[in-house]
N, C-alpha and C positions, 0 to 999 in steps of 0.2 A: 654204744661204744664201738669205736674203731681199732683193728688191728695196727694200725700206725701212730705213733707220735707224730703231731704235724710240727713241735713247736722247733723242730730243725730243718726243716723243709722251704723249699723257695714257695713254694704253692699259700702259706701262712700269707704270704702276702696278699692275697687275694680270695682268702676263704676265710680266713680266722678274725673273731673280735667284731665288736659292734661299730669301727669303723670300716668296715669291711661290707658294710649290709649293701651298698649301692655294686661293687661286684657281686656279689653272689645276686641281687637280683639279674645279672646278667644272666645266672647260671638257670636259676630260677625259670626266665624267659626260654630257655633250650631246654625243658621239659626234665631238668635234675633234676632228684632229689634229694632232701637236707644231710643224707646218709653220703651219697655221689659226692657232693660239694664237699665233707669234710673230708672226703679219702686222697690219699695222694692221686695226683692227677699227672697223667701221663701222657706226654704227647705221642703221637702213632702218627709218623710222616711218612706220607708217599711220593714218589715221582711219577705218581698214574698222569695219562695225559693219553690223547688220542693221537700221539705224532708218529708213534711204531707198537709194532706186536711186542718188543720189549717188555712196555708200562702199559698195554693192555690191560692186563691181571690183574695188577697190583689191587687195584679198588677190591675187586673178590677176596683179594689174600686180607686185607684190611682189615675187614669185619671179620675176620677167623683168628688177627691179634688180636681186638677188642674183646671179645668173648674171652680172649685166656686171658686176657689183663684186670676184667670182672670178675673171673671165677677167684681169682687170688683178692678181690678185695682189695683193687685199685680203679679208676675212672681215668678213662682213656678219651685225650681229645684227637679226636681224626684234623690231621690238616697236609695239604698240597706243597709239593717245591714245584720246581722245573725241570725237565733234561732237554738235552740236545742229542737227537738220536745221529749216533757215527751212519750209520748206513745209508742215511735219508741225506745227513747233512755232505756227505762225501765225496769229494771231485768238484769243488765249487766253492764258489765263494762262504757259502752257508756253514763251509767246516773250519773258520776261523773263530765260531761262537762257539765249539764242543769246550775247550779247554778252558775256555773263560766261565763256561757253564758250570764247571768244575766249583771254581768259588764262590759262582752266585749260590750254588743250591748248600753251600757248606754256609755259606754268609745266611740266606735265608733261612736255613732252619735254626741256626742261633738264636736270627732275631726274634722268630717264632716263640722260642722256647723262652728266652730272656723275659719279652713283652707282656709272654702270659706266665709267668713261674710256672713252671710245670716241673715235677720232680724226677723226672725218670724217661726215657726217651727209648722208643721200638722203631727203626728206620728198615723202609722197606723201600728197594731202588730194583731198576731192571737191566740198563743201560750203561756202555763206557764208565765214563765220566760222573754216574748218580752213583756210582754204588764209595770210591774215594771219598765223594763230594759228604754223601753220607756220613761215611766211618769217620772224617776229618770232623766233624760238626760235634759227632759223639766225643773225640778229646779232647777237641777243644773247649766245649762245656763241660765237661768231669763228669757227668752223671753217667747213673748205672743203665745201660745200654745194650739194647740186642741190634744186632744183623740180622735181615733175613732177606737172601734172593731171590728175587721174581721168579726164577725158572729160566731154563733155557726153551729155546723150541723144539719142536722135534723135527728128525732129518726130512727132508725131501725126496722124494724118489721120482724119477723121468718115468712117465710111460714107456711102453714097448713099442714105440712105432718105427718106419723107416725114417723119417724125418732128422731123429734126434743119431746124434753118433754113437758107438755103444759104450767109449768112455764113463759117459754119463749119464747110461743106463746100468753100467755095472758098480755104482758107487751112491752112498748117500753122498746130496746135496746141500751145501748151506748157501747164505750170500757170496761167500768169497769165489764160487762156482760162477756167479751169475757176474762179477764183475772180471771174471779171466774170460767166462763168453764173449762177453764187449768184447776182448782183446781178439781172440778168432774168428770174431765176426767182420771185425776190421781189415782183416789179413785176407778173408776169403775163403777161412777153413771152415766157417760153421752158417749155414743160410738162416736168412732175417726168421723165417718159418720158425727154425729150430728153436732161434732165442726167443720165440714168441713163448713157444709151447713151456720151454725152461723156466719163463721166469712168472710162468701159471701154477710150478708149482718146487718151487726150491723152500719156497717158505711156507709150510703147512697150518701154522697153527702159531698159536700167542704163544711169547718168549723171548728170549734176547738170544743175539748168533750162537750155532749151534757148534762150533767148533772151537780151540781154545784158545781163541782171540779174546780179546779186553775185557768183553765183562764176564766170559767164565772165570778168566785168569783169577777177576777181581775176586769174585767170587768165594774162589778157590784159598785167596787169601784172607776172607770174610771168617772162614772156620780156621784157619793155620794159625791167625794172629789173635783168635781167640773171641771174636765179638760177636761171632756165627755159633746156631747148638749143632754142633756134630752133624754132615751129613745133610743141614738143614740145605745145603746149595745145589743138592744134585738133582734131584726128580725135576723133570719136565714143567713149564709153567702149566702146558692143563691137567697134569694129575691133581685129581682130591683128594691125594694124601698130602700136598701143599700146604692143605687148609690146616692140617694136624700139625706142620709145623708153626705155622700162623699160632696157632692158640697156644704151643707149648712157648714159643718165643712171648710171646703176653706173659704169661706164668713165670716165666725166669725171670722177667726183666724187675716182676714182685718179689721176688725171692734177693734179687740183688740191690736191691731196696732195703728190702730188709737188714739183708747183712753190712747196706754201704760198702758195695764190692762197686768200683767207678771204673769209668774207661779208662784210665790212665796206670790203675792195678791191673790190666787185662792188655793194654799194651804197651810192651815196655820194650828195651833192646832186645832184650832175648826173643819177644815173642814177633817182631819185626825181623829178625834172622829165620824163626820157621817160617813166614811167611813168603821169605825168600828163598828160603830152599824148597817147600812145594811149587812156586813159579819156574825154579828151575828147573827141576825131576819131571815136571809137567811139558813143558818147551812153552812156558806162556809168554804172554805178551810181554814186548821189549817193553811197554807201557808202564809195566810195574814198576821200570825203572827211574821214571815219573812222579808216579804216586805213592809210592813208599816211604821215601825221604817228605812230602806231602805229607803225610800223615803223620811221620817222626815228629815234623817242625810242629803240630798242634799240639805233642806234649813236652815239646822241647830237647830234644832227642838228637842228637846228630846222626843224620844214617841215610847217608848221599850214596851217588849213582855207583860211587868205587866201590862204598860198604857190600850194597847189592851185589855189584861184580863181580866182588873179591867172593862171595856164596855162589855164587854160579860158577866160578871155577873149579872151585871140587866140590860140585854134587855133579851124580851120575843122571842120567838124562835116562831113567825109566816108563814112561808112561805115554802111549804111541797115539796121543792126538791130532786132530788137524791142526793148524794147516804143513805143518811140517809132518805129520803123522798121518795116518789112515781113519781115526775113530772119533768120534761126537760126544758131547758131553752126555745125552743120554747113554751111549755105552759104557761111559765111566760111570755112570751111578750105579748101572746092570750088573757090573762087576763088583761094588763095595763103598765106591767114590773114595773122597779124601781120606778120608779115617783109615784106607787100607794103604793110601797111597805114605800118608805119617807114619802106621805100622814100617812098610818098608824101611824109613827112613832114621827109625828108633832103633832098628835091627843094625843099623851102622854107626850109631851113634851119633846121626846127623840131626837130632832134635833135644830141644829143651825140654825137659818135662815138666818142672815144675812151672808154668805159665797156667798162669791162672782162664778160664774159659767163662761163655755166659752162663752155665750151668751152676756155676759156683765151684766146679773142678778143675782138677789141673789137667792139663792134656793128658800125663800118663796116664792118669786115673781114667780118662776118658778112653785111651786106646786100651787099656784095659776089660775094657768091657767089649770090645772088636774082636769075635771069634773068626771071621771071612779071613784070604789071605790072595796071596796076588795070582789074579790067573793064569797068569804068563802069556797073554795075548792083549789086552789093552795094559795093565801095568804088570811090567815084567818083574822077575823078583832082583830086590837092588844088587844082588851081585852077580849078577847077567843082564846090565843094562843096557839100552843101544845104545849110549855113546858114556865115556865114562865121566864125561864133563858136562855143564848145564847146557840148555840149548841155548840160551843167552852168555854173549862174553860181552866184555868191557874192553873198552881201544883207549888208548893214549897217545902225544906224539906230538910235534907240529906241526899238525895242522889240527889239532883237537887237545891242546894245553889241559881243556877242565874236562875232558872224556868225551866218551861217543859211546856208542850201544851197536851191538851187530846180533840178529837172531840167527844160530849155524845149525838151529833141529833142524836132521834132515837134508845137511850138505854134509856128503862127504870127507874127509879131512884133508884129502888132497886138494879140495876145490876150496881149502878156506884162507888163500893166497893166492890175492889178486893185485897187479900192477898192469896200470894202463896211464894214456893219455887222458887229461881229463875233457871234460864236453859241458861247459860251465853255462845253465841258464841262471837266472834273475828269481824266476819263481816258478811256481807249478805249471800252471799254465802253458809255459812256452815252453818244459820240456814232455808236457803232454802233448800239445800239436805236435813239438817235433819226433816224438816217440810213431805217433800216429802213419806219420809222413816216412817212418821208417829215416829222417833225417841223421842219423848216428852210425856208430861201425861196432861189429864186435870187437870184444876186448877192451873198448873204450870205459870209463872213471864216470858216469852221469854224476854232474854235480846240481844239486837244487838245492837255492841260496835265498835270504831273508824270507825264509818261512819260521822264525824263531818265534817263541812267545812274543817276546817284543815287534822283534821286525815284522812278522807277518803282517799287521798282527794275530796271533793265535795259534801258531804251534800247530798248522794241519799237518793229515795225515794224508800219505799218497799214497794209496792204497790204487786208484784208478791207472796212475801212472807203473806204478809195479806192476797190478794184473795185466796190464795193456803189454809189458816187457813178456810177462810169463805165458797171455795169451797169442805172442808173435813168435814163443818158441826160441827167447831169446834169456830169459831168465837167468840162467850159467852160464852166458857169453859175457854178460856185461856186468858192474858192480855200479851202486848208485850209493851217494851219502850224501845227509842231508844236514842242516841244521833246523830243519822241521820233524816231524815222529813219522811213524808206521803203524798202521793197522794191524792188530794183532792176528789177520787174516793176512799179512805179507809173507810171500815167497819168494827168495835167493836171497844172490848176497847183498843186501840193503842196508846203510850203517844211517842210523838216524842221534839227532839229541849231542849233533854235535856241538862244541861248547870250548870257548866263547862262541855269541850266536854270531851274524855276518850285523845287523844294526848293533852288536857291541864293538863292533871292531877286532873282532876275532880274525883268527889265518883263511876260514873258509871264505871273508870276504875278499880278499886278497891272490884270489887262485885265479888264474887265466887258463881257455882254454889250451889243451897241449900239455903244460903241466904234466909232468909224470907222479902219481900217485900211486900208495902201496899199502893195500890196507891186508894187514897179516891179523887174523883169529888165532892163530896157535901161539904168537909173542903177544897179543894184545897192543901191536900199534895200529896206528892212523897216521902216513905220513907223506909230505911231497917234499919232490926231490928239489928242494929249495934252499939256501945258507940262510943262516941267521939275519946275517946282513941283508940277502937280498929280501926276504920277508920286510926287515925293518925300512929297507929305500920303499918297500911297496905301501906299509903303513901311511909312512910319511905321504904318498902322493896319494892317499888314499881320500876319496872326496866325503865322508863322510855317510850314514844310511841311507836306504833309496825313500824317499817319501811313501806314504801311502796316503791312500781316499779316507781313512778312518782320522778325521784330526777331528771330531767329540764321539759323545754316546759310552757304553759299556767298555766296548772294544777298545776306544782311545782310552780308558780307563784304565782300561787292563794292561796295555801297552806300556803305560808310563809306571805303574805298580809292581808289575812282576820281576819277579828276580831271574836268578841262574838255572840255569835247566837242570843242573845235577846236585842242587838242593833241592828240586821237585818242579821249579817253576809257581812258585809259592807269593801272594801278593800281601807278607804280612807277614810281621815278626815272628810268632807262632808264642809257645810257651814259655820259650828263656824271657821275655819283655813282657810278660803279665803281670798285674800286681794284685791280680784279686783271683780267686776261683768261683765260679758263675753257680758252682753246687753250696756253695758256702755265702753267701750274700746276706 
């Protein structure tokens, strides 16, 4: 006898009934047993791969959900996606496939799960783009669904030599250190020596960026939005106490099996609003403002770039991370992680409680059992925060009709008003040489144009070109906006996710250099000093998008698919055009 009814499960397809006997010898052939076969069967997806310290782990973490998805009395099949590592893929051509990676690995794990009925889905991601890519898969199939992150890495620390300067001997290191070196190395402040030595050891150990750029952000939203067990996100990827959340995530994911508690009970508007408020109490990635609405549209949800915005505007900006901050994700776990950083945020009534989690609890109930409290050095308590607004705002305007995105943790608030001339490239590329060439002026608008989902194609991030600004000591001299993104490891004022993209025929394709531009944080515009009319004589002579080299393959695929950037950037109806649910078949 089995603890499970199979006779409502997708899994019946391929276990149950004497027409069934040529599957199960498949199962037969992989060393199950008759007991294995009839128990519900759970897929357990990784994005393990050998392309970064990221997805390292993951294989390790794997067999530690297996074991807790067995002890409850389910069969777990292990299988593979893809990612696209931001850090590897960065500054190059190669970072036009992160964001389409985005759907391959939400699209493959469907297909995975569809092909083989499998009832119940454990995703495990390290990376940018795996970990949305994940959470997107789990609503948009309905099934009962855990999060669990890879881990971060741990800091970096410079030797003590003369060599290295003592900035970055007095400071943990992550990647976003080693791409502002390039910038000072360029410049003639820091010898070829230095960066040798630095980039021997910025990254010590298996994990994903150690500061709160993109995939801790994600992370961070993995437990806020409820698909994560409490706290599962914070420890280091090589701690073995990892493995303990491994096995307890196997254990839930049976438990909400049991009860038919789905990703779609687990994320709903409400619990996409915490989500958005730990991103912003955090200063995370402007990224979230991407993939949030992404993940709305898998359950049909409306909850775009403004939704997010409009929660970054009053939440207080408590929690002192890099890159706009001082501290690592490992120091955030040292201190309590999310579960203290939500306490905080309950204490203001800035949280939904009754959202349901993978545990089968509501978050209150969950922070309820959180005796830790904030230690007033990585998160501050919420009403002494460093800034009293999120570190992410939302711009309007036109020259940004459907939004734009600016990250201000960590500027200022007099520096978050900037008007200049604009300095208009075509694409990454040639405002990175000319960045190089020191070809610009302070106080100058850096504009970079068709890098949108579409136009790029792919939606990269210039990460290279911002450290290269911040390593020439130029970072608060100049502003750059784009209608491509930013690295959750970017520094100053950088407005990205502008929208219309320039291959839609938006205002940003229509900017000439000179242009006077005014991008305000504190009113939330985006705007050049242009009439209406004269934008529309510009439309008009406007010659249409610039080509690109990608006309087939994924990329041209994804190009001609994807939507609006402040829906998500999404290549597909989502939930509102379903007619069926994939848990119900």
């Amino acid at each position: 006898m089995t603890k499970f009814d199979k006779s409502k499960l997708p899994s019946r397809y391929v276990t149950e009934g004497p027409s069934k006997a040529p599957h199960r010898s498949y199962y037969y052939a992989m060393g199950m047993t008759e007991e294995e076969i009839h128990q519900p069967l759970v897929g357990v997806a990784t994005c393990w791969n050998e392309a970064a310290p990221c997805n390292i782990a993951l294989n390790r973490q794997a067999q530690a959900v297996k074991m807790g998805v067995k002890q409850a009395l389910g069969t777990p099949r292990e299988f593979t996606t893809i990612t696209v590592t931001d850090g590897i893929a960065m500054g190059h051509e190669g970072m036009r496939s992160s964001l389409a990676s985005r759907e391959a690995i939400a699209d493959t794990v469907e297909l995975t799960m569809r092909g083989h009925c499998y009832d119940a889905l454990v995703g495990l991601a390290g990376c940018d783009k795996s970990l949305p890519g994940m959470m997107m898969a789990m609503v948009r199939l309905n099934v009962p669904s855990v999060f669990i992150y890879g881990g971060s890495i741990l800091p970096g620390k410079a030797p003590d030599v003369p060599q290295v300067p003592e900035d970055f001997k007095s400071r943990d290191l992550t990647v976003q250190d080693m791409f502002e070196a390039v910038g000072r190395h360029q410049n003639g402040t820091l010898s070829e020596e230095a960066l040798t030595i630095l980039e021997r050891v910025a990254c010590p150990s298996a994990g994903a960026c150690g500061g709160q750029f993109t995939a801790n952000t994600m992370a961070c939203v993995s437990e806020a939005i409820g698909l994560a067990l409490m706290n599962s996100s914070g420890m280091p990827a090589p701690y073995e106490s990892r493995d303990q959340y491994g096995e307890a995530s196997g254990r839930a994911v049976m438990t909400l099996l049991e009860k038919n508690i789905r990703a779609r009970d687990v994320v709903t508007l409400k619990s996409l609003q915490n989500a958005a408020r730990v991103v912003a109490c955090t200063g995370g990635s402007t990224n979230a403002g991407l993939h949030l609405p992404a993940i709305a549209n898998e359950a049909g949800i409306d909850f775009y770039l403004d939704d997010v915005c409009e929660i970054f505007r009053d939440t207080p900006y408590f929690v002192d991370l890099k890159p706009g901050g001082q501290f690592v994700a490992k120091d955030l776990y040292d201190v309590g992680g999310i579960p203290v950083v939500m306490k905080e945020l309950r204490k203001a009534g800035l949280i939904h409680e009754d959202c349901l989690t993978a545990s089968g609890r509501s978050i209150g109930e969950e922070l309820d059992l959180i005796d830790r409290e904030a230690d007033g050095k990585v998160i501050y308590p919420i009403e002494a925060p460093l800034t009293k607004t999120g570190g992410v705002v939302g711009l309007k305007g036109n020259l940004a009709p459907e939004g734009a995105i600016v990250k201000v943790a960590g500027i200022p608030s007099q520096n978050q008003v900037f008007t200049g001339p604009a300095r208009v490239f075509e694409c990454e590329e040639d405002a990175f040489a000319a960045v190089q060439k020191r070809e610009y002026e302070e106080g100058e608008v850096i504009v970079i144009r068709n890098e949108g989902p579409a136009g790029g194609p792919g939606m990269r991030e210039m990460l290279a070109t911002t450290a290269a600004l911040s390593g020439q000591g130029m970072g608060k001299k100049v502003a750059l906006i784009t209608d491509g993104r930013f690295s959750g490891a970017t520094r100053g004022f950088c407005v990205g996710h502008v929208g219309p993209e320039a291959a839609h025929g938006g205002p940003i394709a229509l900017i000439k250099t000179g242009d006077v531009i005014t991008i305000d944080a504190i009113k939330g515009t985006l705007s050049v000093d242009l009439s209406d009319e004269d934008l529309a004589q510009r439309k008009a002579d406007w010659k249409g998008p610039r080509e690109t080299i990608y006309a087939s393959g994924a990329l041209w695929k994804f190009a001609q698919q994807v939507g609006a950037t402040y829906k998500g950037a999404v290549t597909h109806p989502g939930g509102k055009a379903e007619r069926h649910v994939y848990m119900d078949i």
